[in-house]
C-alpha positions as CSV (number, residue, x, y, z in Angstrom):
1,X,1.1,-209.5,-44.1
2,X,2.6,-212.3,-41.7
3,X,6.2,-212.3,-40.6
4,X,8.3,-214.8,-38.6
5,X,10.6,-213.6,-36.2
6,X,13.0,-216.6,-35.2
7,X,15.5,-215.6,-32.1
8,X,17.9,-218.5,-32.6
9,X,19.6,-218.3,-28.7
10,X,22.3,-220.5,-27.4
11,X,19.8,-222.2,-24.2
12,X,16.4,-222.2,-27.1
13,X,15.1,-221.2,-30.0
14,X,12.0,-218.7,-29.7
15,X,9.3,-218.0,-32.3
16,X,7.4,-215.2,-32.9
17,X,4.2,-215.2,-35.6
18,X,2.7,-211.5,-35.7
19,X,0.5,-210.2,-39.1
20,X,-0.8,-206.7,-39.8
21,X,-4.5,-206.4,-39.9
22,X,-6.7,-202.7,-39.7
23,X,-6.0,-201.9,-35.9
24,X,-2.5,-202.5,-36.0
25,X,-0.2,-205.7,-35.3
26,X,-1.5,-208.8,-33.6
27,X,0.7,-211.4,-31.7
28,X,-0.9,-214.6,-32.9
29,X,1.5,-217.5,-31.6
30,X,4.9,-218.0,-29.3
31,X,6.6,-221.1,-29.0
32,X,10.0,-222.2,-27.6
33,X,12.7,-224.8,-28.5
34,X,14.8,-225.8,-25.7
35,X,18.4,-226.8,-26.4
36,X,20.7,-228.5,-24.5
37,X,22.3,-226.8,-22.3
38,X,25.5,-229.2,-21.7
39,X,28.6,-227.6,-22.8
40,X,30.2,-231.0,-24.1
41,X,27.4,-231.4,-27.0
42,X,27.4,-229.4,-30.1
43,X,23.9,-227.7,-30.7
44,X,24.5,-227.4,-34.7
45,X,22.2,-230.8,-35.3
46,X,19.5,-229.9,-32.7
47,X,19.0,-226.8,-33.9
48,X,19.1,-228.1,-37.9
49,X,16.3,-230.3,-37.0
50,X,14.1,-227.7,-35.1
51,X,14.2,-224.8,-37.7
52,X,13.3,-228.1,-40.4
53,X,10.8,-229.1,-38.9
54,X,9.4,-225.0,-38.1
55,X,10.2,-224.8,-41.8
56,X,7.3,-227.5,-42.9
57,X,5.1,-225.1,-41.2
58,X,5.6,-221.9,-43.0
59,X,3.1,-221.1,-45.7
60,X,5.5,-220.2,-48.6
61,X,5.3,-217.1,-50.5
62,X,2.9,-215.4,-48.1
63,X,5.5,-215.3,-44.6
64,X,8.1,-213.4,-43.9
65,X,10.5,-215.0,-42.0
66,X,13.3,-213.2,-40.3
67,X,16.0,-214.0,-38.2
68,X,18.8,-211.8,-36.5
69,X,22.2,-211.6,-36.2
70,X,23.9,-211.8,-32.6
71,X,24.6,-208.2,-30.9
72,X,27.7,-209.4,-30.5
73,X,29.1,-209.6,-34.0
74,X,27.4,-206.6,-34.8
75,X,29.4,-202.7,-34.3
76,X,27.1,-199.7,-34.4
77,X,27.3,-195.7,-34.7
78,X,25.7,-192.5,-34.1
79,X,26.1,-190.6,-36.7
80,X,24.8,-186.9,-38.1
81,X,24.9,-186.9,-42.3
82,X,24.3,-183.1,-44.0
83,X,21.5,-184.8,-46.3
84,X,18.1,-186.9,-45.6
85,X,18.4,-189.2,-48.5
86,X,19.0,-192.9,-47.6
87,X,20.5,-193.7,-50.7
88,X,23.1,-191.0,-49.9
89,X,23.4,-192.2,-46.2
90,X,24.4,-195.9,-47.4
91,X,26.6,-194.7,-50.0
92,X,28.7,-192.9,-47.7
93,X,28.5,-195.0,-44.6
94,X,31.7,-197.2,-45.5
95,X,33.6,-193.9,-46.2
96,X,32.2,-192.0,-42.7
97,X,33.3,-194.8,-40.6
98,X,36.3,-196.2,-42.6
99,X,39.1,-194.6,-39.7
100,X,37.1,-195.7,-36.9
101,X,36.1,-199.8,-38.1
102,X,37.9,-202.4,-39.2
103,X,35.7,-202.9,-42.5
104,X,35.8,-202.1,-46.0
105,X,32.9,-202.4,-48.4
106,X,34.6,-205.6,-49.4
107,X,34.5,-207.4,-46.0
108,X,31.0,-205.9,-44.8
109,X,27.8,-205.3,-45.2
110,X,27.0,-202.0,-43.9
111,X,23.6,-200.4,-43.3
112,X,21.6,-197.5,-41.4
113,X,18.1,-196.6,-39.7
114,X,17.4,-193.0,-39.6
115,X,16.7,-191.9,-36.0
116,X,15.3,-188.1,-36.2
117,X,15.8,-185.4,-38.9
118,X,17.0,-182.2,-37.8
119,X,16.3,-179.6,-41.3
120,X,18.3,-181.0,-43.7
121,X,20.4,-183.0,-41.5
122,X,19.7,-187.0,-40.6
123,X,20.6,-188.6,-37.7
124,X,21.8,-192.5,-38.3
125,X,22.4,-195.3,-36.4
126,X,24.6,-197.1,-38.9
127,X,25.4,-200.8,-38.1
128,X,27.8,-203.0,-39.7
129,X,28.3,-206.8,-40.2
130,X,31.2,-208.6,-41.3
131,X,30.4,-210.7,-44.2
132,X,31.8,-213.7,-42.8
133,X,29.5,-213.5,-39.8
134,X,26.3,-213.7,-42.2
135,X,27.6,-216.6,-44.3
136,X,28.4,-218.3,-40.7
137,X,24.7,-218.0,-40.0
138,X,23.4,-218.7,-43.7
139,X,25.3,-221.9,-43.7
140,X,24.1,-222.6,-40.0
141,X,20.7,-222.2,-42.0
142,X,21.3,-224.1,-44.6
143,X,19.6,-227.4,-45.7
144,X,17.0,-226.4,-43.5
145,X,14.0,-225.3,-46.1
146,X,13.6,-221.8,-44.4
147,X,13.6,-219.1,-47.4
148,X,14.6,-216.1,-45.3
149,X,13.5,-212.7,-46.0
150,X,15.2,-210.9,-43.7
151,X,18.7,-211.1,-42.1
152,X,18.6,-208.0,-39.1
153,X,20.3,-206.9,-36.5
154,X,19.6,-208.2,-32.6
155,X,19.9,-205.4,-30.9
156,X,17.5,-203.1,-33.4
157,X,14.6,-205.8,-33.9
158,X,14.5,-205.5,-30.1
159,X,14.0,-201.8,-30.3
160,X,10.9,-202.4,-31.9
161,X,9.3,-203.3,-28.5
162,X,9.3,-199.8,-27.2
163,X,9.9,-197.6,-29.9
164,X,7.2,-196.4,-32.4
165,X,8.5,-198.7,-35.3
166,X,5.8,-198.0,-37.9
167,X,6.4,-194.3,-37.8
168,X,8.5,-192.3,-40.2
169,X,11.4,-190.7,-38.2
170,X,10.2,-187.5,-37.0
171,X,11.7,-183.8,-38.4
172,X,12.7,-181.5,-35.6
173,X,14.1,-178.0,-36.3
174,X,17.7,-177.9,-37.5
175,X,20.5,-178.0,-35.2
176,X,22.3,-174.5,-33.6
177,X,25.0,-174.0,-35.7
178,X,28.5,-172.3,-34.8
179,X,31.7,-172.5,-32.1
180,X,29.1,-171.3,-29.6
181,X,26.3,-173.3,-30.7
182,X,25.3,-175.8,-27.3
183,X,23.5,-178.6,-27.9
184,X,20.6,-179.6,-24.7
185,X,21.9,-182.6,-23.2
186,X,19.3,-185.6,-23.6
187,X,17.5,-187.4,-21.5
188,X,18.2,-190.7,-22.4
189,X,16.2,-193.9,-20.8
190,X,18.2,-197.4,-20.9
191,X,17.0,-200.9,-21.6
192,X,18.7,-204.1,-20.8
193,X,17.8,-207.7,-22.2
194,X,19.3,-210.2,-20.9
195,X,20.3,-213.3,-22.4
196,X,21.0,-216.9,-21.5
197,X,25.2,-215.8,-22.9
198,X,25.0,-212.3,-23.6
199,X,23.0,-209.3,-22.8
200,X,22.0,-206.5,-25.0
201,X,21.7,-202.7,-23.9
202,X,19.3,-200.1,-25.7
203,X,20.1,-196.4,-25.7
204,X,16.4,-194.4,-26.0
205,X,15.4,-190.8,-26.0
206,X,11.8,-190.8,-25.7
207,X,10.7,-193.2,-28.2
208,X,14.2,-193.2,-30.8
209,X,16.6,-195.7,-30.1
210,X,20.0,-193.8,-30.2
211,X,23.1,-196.8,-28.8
212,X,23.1,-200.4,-28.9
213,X,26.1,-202.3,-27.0
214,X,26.3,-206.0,-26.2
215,X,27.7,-207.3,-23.0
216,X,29.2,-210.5,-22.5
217,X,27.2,-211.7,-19.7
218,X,24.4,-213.8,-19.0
219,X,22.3,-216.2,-16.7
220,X,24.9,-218.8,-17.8
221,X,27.3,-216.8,-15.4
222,X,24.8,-217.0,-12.2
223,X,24.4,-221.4,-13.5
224,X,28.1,-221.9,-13.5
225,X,28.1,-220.1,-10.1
226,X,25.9,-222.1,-8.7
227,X,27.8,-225.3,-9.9
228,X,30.4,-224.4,-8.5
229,X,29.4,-223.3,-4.8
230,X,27.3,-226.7,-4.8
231,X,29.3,-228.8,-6.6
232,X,26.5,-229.8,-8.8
233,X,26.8,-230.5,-13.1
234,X,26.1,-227.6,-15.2
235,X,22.6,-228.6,-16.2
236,X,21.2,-229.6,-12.9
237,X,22.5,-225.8,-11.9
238,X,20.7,-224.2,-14.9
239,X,17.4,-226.1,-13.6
240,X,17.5,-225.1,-10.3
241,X,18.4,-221.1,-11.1
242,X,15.4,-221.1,-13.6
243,X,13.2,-222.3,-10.7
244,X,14.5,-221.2,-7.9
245,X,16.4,-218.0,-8.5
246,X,16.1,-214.7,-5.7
247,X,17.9,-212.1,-4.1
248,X,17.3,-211.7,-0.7
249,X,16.4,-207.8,0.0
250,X,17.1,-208.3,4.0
251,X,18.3,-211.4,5.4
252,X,16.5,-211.5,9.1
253,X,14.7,-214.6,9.2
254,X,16.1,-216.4,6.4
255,X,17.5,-219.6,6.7
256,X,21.0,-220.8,6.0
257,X,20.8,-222.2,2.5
258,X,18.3,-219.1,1.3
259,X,21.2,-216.8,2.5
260,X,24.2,-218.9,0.4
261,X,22.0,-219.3,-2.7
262,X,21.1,-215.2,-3.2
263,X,24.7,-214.5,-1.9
264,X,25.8,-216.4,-4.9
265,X,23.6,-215.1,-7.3
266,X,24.4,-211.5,-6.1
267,X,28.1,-212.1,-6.4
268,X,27.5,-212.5,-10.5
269,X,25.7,-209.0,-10.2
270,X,28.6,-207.4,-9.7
271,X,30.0,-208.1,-12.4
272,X,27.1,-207.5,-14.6
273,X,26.8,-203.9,-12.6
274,X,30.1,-203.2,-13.7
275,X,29.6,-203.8,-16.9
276,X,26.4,-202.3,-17.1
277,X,27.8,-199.2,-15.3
278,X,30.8,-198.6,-18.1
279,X,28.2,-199.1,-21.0
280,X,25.8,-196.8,-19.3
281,X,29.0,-194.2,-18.9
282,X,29.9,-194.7,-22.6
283,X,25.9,-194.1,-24.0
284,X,26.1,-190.6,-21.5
285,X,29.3,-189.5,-23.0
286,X,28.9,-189.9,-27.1
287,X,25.0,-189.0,-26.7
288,X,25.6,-185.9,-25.0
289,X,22.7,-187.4,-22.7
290,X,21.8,-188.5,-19.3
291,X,20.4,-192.0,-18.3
292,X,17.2,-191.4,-15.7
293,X,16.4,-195.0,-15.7
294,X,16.7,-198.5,-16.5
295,X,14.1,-201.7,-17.5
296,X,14.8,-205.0,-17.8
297,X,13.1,-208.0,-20.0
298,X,14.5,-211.4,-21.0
299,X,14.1,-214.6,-18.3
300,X,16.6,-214.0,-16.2
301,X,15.0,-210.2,-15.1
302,X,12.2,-212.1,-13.5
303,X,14.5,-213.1,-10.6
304,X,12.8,-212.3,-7.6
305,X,14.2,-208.9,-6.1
306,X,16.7,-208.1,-9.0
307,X,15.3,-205.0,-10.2
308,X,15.8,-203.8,-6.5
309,X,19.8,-204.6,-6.7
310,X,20.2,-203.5,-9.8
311,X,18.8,-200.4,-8.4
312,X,20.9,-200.6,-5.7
313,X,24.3,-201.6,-7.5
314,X,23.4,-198.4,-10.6
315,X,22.2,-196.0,-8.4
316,X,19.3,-195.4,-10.8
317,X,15.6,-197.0,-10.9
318,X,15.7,-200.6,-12.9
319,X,12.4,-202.0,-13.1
320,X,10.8,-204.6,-15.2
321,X,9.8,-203.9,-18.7
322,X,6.4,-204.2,-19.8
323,X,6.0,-203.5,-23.7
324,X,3.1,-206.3,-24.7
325,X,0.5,-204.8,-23.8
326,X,0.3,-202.4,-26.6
327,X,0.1,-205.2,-29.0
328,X,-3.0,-207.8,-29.7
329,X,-2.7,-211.0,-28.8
330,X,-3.9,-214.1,-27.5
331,X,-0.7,-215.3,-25.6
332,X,-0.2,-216.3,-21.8
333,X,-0.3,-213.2,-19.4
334,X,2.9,-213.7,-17.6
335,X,5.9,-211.8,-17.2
336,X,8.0,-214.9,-18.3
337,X,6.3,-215.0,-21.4
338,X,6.7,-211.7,-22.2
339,X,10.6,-211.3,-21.1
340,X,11.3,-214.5,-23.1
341,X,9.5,-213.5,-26.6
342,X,11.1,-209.8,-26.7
343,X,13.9,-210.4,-29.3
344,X,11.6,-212.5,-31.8
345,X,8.6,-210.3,-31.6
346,X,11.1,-207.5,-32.5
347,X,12.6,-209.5,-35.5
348,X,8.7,-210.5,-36.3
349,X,7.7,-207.2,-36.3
350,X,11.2,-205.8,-38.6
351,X,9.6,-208.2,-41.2
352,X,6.7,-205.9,-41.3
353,X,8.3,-202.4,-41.7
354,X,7.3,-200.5,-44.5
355,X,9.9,-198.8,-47.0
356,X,8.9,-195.5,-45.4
357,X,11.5,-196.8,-42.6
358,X,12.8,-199.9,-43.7
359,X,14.2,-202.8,-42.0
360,X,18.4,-203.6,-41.1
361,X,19.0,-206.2,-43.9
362,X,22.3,-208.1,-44.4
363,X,20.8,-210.0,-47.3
364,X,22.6,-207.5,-49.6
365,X,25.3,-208.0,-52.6
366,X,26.2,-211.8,-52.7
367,X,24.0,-213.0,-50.0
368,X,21.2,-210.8,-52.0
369,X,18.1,-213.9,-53.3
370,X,18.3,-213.8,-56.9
371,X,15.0,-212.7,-57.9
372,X,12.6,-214.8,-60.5
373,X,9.2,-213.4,-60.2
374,X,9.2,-212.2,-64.1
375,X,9.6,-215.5,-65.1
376,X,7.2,-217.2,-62.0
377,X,4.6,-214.5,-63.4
378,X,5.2,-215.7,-67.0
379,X,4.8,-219.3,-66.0
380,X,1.8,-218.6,-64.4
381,X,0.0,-216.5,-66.7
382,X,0.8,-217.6,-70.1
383,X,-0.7,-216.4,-73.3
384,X,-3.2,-213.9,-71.0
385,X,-0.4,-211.1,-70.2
386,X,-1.4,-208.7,-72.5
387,X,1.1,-206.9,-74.7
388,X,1.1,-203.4,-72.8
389,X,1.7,-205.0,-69.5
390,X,4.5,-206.9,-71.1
391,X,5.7,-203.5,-72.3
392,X,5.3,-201.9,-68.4
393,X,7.3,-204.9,-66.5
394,X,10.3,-204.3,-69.0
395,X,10.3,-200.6,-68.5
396,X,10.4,-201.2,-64.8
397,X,13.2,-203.8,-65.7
398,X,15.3,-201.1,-67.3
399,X,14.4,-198.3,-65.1
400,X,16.0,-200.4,-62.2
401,X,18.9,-202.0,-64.3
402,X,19.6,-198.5,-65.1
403,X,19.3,-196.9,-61.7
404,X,21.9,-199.6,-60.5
405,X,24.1,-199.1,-63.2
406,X,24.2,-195.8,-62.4
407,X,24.6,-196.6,-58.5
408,X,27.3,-198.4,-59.2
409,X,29.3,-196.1,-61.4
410,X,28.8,-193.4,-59.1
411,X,30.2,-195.8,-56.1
412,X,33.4,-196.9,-58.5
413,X,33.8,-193.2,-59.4
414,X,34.5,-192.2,-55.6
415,X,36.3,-194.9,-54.8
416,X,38.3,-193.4,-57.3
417,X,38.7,-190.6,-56.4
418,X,39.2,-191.8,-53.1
419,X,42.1,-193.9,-53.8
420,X,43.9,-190.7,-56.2
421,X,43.4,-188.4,-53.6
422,X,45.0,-190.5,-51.5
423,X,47.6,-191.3,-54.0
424,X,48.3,-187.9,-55.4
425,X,47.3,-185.7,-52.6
426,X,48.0,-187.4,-49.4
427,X,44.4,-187.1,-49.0
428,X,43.1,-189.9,-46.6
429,X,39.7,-190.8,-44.5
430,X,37.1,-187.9,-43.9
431,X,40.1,-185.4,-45.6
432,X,39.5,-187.1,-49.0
433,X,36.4,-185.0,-49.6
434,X,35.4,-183.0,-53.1
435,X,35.8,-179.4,-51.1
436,X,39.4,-180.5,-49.9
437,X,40.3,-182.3,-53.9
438,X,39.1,-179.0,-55.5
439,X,41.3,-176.6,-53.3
440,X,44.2,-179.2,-53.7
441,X,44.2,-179.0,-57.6
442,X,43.4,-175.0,-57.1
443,X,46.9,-174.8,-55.6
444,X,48.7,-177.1,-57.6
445,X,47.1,-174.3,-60.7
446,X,48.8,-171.2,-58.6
447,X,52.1,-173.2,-58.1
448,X,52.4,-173.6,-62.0
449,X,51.8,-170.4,-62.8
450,X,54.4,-169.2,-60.4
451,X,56.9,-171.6,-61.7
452,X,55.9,-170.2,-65.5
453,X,56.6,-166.8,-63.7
454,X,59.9,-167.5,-62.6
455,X,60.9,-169.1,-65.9
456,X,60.1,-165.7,-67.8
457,X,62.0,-163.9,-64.9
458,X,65.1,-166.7,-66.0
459,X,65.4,-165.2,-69.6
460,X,66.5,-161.4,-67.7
461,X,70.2,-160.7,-68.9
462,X,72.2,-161.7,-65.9
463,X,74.0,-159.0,-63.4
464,X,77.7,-160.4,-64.8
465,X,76.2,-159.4,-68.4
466,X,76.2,-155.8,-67.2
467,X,79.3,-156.0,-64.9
468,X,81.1,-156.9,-67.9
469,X,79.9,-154.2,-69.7
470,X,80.6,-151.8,-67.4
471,X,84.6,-153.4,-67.2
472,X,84.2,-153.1,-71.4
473,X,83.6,-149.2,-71.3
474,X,86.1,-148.7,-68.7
475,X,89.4,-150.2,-70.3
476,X,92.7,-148.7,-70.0
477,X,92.1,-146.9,-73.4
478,X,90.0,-144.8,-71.8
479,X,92.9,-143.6,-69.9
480,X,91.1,-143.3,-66.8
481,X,92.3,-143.9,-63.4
482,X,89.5,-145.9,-61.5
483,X,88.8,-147.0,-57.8
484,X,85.3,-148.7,-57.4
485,X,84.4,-149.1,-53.9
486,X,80.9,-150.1,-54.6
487,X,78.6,-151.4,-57.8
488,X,75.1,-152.7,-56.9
489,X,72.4,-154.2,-59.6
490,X,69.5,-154.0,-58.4
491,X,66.7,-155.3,-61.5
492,X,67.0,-152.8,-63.7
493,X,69.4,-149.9,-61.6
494,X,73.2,-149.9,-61.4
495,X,74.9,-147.9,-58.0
496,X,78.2,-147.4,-58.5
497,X,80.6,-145.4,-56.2
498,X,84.4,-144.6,-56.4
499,X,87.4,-142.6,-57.2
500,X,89.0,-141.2,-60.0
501,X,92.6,-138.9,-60.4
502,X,90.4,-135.9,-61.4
503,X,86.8,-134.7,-61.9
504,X,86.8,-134.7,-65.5
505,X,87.7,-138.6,-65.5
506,X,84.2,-138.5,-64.1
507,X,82.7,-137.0,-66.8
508,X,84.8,-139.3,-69.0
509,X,83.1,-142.1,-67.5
510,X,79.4,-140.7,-67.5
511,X,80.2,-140.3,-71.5
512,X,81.3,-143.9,-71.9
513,X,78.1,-145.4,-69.6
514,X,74.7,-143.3,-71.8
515,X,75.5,-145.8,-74.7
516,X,74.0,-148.6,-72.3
517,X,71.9,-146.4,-70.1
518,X,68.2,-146.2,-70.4
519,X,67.8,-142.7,-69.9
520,X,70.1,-139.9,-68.1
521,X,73.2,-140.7,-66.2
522,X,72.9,-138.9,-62.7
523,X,76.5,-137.7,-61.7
524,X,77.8,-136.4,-58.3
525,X,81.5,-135.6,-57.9
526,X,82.8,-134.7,-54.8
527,X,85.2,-132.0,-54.1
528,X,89.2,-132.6,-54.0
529,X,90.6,-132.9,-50.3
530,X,93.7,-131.1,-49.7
531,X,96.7,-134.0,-49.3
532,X,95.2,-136.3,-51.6
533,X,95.1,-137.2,-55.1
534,X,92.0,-138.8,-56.0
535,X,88.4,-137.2,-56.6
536,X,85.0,-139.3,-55.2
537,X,82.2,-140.2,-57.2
538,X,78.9,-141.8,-57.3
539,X,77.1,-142.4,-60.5
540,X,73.4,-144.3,-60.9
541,X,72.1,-145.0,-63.9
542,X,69.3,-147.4,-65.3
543,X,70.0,-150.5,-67.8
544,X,68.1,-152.8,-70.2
545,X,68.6,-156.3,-68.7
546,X,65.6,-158.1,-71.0
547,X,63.1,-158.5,-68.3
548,X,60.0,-160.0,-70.0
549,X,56.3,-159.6,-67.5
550,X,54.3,-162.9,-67.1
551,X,51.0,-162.6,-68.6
């Protein structure tokens, strides 16, 4: 298999041709396009007419060709998903990082590389591109006569230079689980490429990438630097840092222009080492890691004595990266060569990734290529296919047109029920799941059943129902003399305490209350006082108010 790895940059355009043979991968061409580095001229035509004329060289049908999209535009996540699957993993990706992006499914293309597999848990670097960013760079392509394969990611084709690409992701044991479970911290190793407009930092342990960040700062920054301290035009500055460009370590013995030329270039380090420094702080804290070091690639890291400030300014070692050598090739030795060719060898070889780990593509839902082979195949062969392998390409046909059928009506479904648990529940981001849906509809049950409760306990006869009973059986035609002092209903007992002018009143009054008593009438009269007229009572008896038990 051949692949093309095409690193479109804003100072050239690099090229990359690598194809799989029994050893491994071979390296079998590099070239570079310059562009024009003046700021007043629009690159859009020059680089139309280099990727046409690269175009006329691809052997159709039989090369990959791959190009990547800018760090830059690109946002990417850790994250750890409770299942291994990768059909799983990209269904659930838009709703895992809906709260923290600005993207929808609608406005983005999302996708995800699975790191390391802990049990049953994956660990995924997800990355997401907005959907106008990709037609940007498909209409950028346009016209041209490239047939892309591939549309990746920057910052993870580069990975491919120093991680084991071709490698399923490993399975480690699970995870400590629990409130007291602590995680080892990693030891994490950083890699910086740095472009002509932006640079690009890698976050490794051992050989898994882990963080990608892009930095807004380049060897453009040291050129315009230079213009300005000599007063010179932009392009002759960019010519003289690519061919001159140092740092002095000590300054004894150096002359006064050597002195003012690496004082200028180191004064753009600082800025860089800032950056760096916050990215580098940012990888330590969401990895749980700790960076021991630092390499470099890209042009500008061949600057004479860089790696040594840099090592200075981070306080870590920064040296020079060196990942060619693990590859075949036939390609020119030096360090410049193999700083400048790092992005589109990554990009070549994320053309050659096998579905055991597949590569970052953006090429997905309208930017998908609508595929014709069935009918390139029937073209070709004519009356020779025979009838059962007529009748096994329409099976496969089906099986997939089923599979993404189904895909899809499981993806409407949770959206779905997305949007009514949002709607009905309140339910919103990662609290919209099925465990947190099922206990809201189990409470919504008990709260109907305790409202069907209370409307069974409504149909009870009232406590003024028996009051007025009570008043009924004690008219004046019973002739008794009555003073209540106190009458409490509580459910289904009635309390009542008082005074009548004698004892057998009382009794009067326990006769006239069995006829709506539920069993016996309990009776205590006190004994007269000397000086007054009136006899205490207290009387408690139980009444039928029509109380009906829920079922």
């Amino acid at each position: 298999m051949k692949s093309l790895g095409i690193d479109i940059g804003s100072s050239s355009i690099k090229v990359v041709e690598a194809v799989t043979t029994a050893r491994g991968v071979t390296v079998t061409s590099f070239r570079e396009f310059p562009l024009g580095v003046n700021p007043a001229f629009d690159q859009t035509i020059e680089i139309h007419d280099i990727l046409r004329d690269l175009a006329g060289q691809v052997e159709a049908g039989r090369t990959r060709v791959v190009v990547g999209l800018r760090q830059e535009y690109l946002s990417c996540r850790l994250r750890l998903f409770p299942f291994v699957e990768r059909s799983k993993i990209l269904k659930s990706l838009p709703f895992e990082l809906e709260e923290e992006l600005p993207f929808s499914s609608e406005t983005a293309i999302y996708d995800a590389r699975v790191t390391q597999i802990f049990g049953s848990q994956a660990e995924v670097l997800a990355v997401v591109a907005a959907k106008s960013r990709i037609a940007s760079l498909l209409q950028q392509l346009k016209d041209t006569g490239l047939e892309l394969t591939l549309v990746s990611a920057e910052g993870l084709a580069l990975a491919n230079c120093f991680e084991r690409w071709n490698d399923v992701p490993p399975v480690l044991p699970a995870l400590p689980e629990g409130e007291d479970a602590v995680r080892p911290r990693r030891r994490l190793h950083a890699r910086l490429h740095i472009g002509h407009s932006h640079s690009v930092v890698l976050a490794f342990e051992e050989n898994h990438l882990l963080g990608v960040r892009s930095i807004l700062w380049g060897a453009k920054n040291v050129a315009e630097a230079i213009s300005r301290r000599y007063e010179i035009p932009y392009i002759e500055a960019v010519s003289e840092m690519r061919k001159k460009a140092f740092i002095l370590t000590h300054k004894g013995g150096a002359s006064y222009d050597q002195i003012l030329f690496s004082d200028t270039i180191a004064s753009q380090l600082k800025d860089l080492g800032q950056e760096l420094k916050f990215t580098l702080s940012e990888f330590q804290s969401e990895l749980h890691g700790e960076i021991s070091g630092l390499e470099m690639t890209g042009p500008f890291s061949q600057t004479l004595n860089l790696n040594a400030a840099m090592t200075q300014i981070l306080e870590i070692p920064v040296n020079r990266s060196n990942f060619l050598s693990q590859f075949e090739h036939d390609l020119d030795k030096s360090s410049q060569t193999e700083a400048t060719l790092a992005v589109a060898l990554g990009l070549a070889l994320e053309g050659l990734r096998r579905p055991k780990n597949p590569p970052i593509q953006f090429l997905r839902a309208e930017f998908a290529k609508q595929g014709e082979g069935l009918t390139e195949v029937w073209k070709k062969w004519g009356v020779t296919v025979q009838f059962v392998a007529s009748m096994f390409l329409i099976f496969v046909f089906y099986a997939n047109l089923r599979d993404s059928f189904a895909a899809d009506l499981v993806e409407k479904v949770q959206d779905a029920l997305k949007k009514q648990a949002k709607q009905v529940a309140g339910l919103t981001g990662k609290q919209g799941t099925e465990t947190n849906i099922r206990k809201y509809i189990a409470n919504q049950r008990k709260r109907v059943k305790d409202v069907k409760e209370i409307e069974n306990a409504l149909h009870m006869n009232a406590a003024l129902d028996v009051l007025k009973r009570i008043s009924d059986l004690t008219l004046p035609h019973n002739k008794v003399t009555l003073t209540i002092r106190k009458l409490e209903i509580q459910d289904t007992q009635v309390q009542m305490e008082g005074q009548v002018a004698k004892a057998e009143e009382a009794h009067q009054l326990e006769s006239a209350f069995k006829g709506m008593a539920r069993g016996p009438v309990q009776l205590s009269v006190g004994n007269p006082v000397a000086g007054q007229t009136t006899v205490s009572f207290t009387m408690v008896f139980h009444v039928d108010r029509g109380l009906v038990v829920a079922k």
